[in-house]
C-alpha positions as CSV (number, residue, x, y, z in Angstrom):
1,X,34.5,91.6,153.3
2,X,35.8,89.9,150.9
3,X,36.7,93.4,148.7
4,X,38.9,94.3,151.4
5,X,40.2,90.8,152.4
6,X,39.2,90.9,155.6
7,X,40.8,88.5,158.1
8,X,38.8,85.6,158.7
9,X,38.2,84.7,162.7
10,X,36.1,82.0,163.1
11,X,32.8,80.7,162.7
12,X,29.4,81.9,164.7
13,X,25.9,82.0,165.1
14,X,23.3,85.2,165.1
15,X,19.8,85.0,165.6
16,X,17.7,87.8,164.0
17,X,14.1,89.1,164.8
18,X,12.9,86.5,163.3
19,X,14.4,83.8,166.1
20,X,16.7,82.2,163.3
21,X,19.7,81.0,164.3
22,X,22.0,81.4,161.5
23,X,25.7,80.2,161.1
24,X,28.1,83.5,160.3
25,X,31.4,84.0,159.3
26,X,33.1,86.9,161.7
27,X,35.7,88.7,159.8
28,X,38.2,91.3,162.0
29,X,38.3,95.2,160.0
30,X,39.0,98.8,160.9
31,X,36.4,101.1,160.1
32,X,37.1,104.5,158.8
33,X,34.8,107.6,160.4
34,X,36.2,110.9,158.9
35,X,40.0,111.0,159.9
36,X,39.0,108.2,162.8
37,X,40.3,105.0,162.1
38,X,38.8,102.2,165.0
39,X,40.4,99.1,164.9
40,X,39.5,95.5,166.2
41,X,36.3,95.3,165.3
42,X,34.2,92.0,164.8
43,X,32.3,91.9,161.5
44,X,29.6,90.0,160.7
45,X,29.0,88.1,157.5
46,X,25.7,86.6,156.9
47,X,24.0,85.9,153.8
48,X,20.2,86.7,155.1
49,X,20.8,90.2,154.1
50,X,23.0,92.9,153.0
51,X,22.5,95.7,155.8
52,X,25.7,97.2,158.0
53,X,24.5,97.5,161.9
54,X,27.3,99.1,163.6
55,X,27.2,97.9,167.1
56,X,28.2,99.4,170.6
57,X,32.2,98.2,169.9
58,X,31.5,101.2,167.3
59,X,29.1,103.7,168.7
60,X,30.7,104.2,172.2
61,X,33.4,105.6,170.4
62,X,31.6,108.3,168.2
63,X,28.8,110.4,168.6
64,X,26.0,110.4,166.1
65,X,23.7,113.0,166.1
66,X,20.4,112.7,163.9
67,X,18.2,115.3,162.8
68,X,15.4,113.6,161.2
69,X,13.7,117.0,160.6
70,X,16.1,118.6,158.8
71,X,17.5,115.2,157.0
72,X,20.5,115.4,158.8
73,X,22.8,112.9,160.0
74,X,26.6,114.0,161.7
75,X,28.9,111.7,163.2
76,X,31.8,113.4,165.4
77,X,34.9,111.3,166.2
């Protein structure tokens, strides 16, 4: 987030599986998917870890197939 300089929103809370509440940072971006661009999303900074989770605000707007068996993964905009 900060790479891209990524506009700072405010501060909030997650909790993970583990029942954690942590403090976050949310950051607003666009995310690029092929020649998609989706705007206005919510990003996440936490320092617990370094894994993406796209969430529904990103998924009901794609569709992501995956073929575990053939070690496939396709995303259609």
């Amino acid at each position: 987030l900060h790479q891209i300089e990524a506009k700072y929103v405010r501060q909030g809370y997650l909790r993970g599986i583990s029942g954690q509440r942590e403090s976050v940072k949310l950051h607003n971006v666009s995310i690029r998917v092929g020649t998609m661009i989706i705007s206005g999303i919510t990003a996440v900074a936490a320092t617990s870890s370094e894994e993406i989770l796209l969430g529904r605000d990103v998924l009901n707007q794609i569709i992501v197939t995956l073929n575990g068996l053939a070690s496939v993964t396709e995303i259609q905009a």
